[in-house]
N, C-alpha and C positions, 0 to 999 in steps of 0.2 A: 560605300558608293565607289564605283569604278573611275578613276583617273582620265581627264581626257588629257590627251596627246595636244599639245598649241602648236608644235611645229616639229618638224624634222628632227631627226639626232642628227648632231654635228659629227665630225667624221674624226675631230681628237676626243670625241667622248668616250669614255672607260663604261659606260655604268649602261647597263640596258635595260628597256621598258621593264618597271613605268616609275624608273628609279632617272631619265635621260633628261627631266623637263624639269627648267630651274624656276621651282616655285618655293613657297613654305611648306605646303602641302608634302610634297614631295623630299623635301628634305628632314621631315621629322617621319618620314617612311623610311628612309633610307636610315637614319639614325634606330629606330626601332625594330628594325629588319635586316640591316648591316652590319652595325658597328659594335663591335664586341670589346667590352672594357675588361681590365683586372684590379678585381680588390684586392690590394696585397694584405690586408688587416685580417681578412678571410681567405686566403689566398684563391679568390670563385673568380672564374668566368665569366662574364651576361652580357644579355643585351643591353642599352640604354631602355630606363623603362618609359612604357607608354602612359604616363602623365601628365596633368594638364601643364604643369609650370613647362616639361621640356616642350611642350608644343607651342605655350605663348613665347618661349625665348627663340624656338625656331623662325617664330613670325616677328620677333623683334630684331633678330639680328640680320635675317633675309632683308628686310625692310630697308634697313639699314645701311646693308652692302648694296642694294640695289640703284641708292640713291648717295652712297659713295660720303651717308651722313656717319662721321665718328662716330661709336658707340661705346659708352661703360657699363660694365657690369658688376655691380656690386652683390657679393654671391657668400654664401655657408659654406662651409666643408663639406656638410654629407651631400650636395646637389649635384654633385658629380660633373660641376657648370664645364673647368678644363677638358673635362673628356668629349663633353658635347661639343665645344666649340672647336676641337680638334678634329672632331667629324666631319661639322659643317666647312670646315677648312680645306678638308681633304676632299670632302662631296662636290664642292666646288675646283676645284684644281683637277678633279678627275671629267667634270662637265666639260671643258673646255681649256686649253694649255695657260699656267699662270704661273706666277712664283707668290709663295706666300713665306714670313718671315716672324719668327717665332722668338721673344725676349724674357727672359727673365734676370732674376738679380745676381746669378751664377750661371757662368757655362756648365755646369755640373746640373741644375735645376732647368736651364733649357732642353739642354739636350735629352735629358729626363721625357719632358714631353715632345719630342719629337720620336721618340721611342714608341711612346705610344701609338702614334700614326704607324708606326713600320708596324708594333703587334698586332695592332687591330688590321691593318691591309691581309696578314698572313692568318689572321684568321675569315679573314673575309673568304679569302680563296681559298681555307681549308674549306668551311661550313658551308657554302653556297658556289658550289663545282659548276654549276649553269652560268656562272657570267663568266667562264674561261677567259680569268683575268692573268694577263700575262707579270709573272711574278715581278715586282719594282726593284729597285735598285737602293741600297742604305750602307751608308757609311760612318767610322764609326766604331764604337765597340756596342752592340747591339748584345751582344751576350751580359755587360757588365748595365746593361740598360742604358747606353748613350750611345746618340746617332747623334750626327753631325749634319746630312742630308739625307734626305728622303726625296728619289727620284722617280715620278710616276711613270709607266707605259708610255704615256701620250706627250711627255717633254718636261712636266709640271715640275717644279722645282722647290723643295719645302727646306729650308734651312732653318738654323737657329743662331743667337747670340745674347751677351750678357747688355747689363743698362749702359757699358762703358764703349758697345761698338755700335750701337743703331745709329750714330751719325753719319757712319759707312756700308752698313751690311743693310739697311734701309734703303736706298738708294733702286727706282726700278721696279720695288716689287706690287703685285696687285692686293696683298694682306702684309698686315703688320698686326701681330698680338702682343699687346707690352702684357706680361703675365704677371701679377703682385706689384703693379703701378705702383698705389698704396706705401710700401715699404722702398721706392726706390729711395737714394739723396735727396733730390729734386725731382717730384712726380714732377710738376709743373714743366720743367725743361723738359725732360724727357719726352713727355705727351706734345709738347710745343713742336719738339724736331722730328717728330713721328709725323706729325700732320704736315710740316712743310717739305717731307724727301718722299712723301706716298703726291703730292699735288704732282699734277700732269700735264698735258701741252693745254691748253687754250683748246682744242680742239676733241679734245681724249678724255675718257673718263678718270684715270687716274689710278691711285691709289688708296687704299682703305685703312683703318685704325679703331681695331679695340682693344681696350684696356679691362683686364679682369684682376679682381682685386677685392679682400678682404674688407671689411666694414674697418676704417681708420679715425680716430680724431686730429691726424695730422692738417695741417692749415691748409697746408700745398694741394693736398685732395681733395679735403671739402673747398678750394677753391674752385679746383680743377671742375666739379660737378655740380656747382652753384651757378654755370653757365649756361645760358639756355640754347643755344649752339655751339656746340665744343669750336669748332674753328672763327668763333666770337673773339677769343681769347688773344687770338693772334691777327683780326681786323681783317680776316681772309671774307668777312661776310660784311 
C-alpha cells in the first residue's frame, strides 16, 4: 500500500519521499530500506530485517517519542535492538534539526555506537545515490571505530558519553539513549537524572529517554521497570 503524504517536507529535512513523514509506518521503511548494519562475527553487510518484532518496536518507540513517554527496552543480543534504535535516532534527527545523546558504560563503548550512525549514514549515500545526501561531518577516530560526533547536513547534532558525564553532556538535548542501563552503578540514578536534564520549558515539548539494556536481576532495574510511568519515580507525574 502506497504511503500518504500528511503534510509538507520541512525544509531541514534530509530524507525524501516517502522516507520525509514522521510516522511508525515510515520509520520501519526507512530502517528496512535505509539503514545498513555490520556484523562483525560474520563480517556481512544488510539491511535491518523486515520482521515483525522490528516493526512492533518501531511503533513502540515512535509512540513513545511522540509523547515524550520514557521508554525501556529490555532486548537479546541477536535483535540487533542497538542498531535499530540508532536508526530511528538518526531517522529522526535527519526529519528535523535536533541533538540526540548517546550513553554508555565506557567512552570506548559509546562512541563505538556512534560509529555506527557515521557507517551506516556512508553507506546510505553509497547504496541509494537518489537521495543526494550531502556527506555528514564525524569526529573522532572513525577508522579505529570511535566517533565522538556525528554531525548531520541539516545542523542535527549526535554526540556521545560515559554513565559518569550525562549529568552534563545531557543537558539541551531532544534524545538521551542510556545504552546497558542494567549494568550501570546506579541504574536508578542514572535513569532519574536522564529524565530530569531531557524535562523542558513549561511550554516545550522537551526532551526524551531510553534505556536499552540486557535482562538483569539487579534491584535497581527491576526497580526502575516495576514503574508504571518511568517519570513516576521521580513524582514528575
Amino acid at each position: 500500500m502506497d504511503l500518504v503524504i500528511l503534510a509538507p517536507r520541512k525544509s531541514d529535512c534530509l530524507w525524501p519521499a516517502p522516507y520525509d513523514i514522521d510516522s511508525p509506518e515510515v520509520a520501519f521503511r526507512f530502517l528496512t530500506e535505509c539503514w545498513w548494519t555490520f556484523n562483525e562475527a560474520d563480517q556481512e553487510i544488510a539491511l535491518v530485517p523486515k520482521k515483525p518484532y522490528v516493526e512492533e518496536l518501531c511503533h513502540e518507540w515512535h509512540g513513545a517519542f511522540a509523547r515524550r513517554q520514557a521508554l525501556l527496552i529490555e532486548k537479546s543480543r541477536r535483535l540487533i535492538v542497538s542498531w535499530i534504535c540508532r536508526g530511528l535516532e538518526t531517522w529522526q534527527m535527519g526529519l528535523t534539526k535536533g541533538e540526540t545523546h548517546i550513553v554508555d558504560q565506557t567512552h570506548e563503548n559509546s562512541a563505538e555506537h556512534l560509529w555506527r550512525v557515521h557507517f551506516a549514514l556512508g553507506q546510505l549515500r553509497e547504496r541509494r545515490p537518489e537521495f543526494r545526501l550531502t556527506k555528514h561531518e564525524v569526529r573522532g577516530s572513525p577508522a579505529a571505530k570511535q566517533a565522538t560526533h556525528v554531525i548531520l547536513p541539516n545542523g542535527s547534532l549526535m554526540t556521545q558519553g560515559h554513565q559518569d558525564a550525562i549529568s552534563e553532556q545531557g543537558k539541551g538535548k531532544t534524545i538521551v539513549t542510556l545504552e546497558e542501563i542494567s549494568k550501570y552503578r546506579s541504574p536508578a540514578a542514572f535513569w532519574g537524572q536522564a529524565l530530569i536534564v531531557t524535562q523542558g520549558a513549561a511550554a516545550g515539548k522537551g526532551g526524551w529517554v531510553c534505556g536499552i539494556a540486557n535482562a538483569s536481576p539487579i534491584s535497581e532495574w527491576q526497580e526502575i521497570k516495576g514503574f508504571a510511568s518511568a517519570r513516576e519515580m521521580l513524582g514528575l507525574e
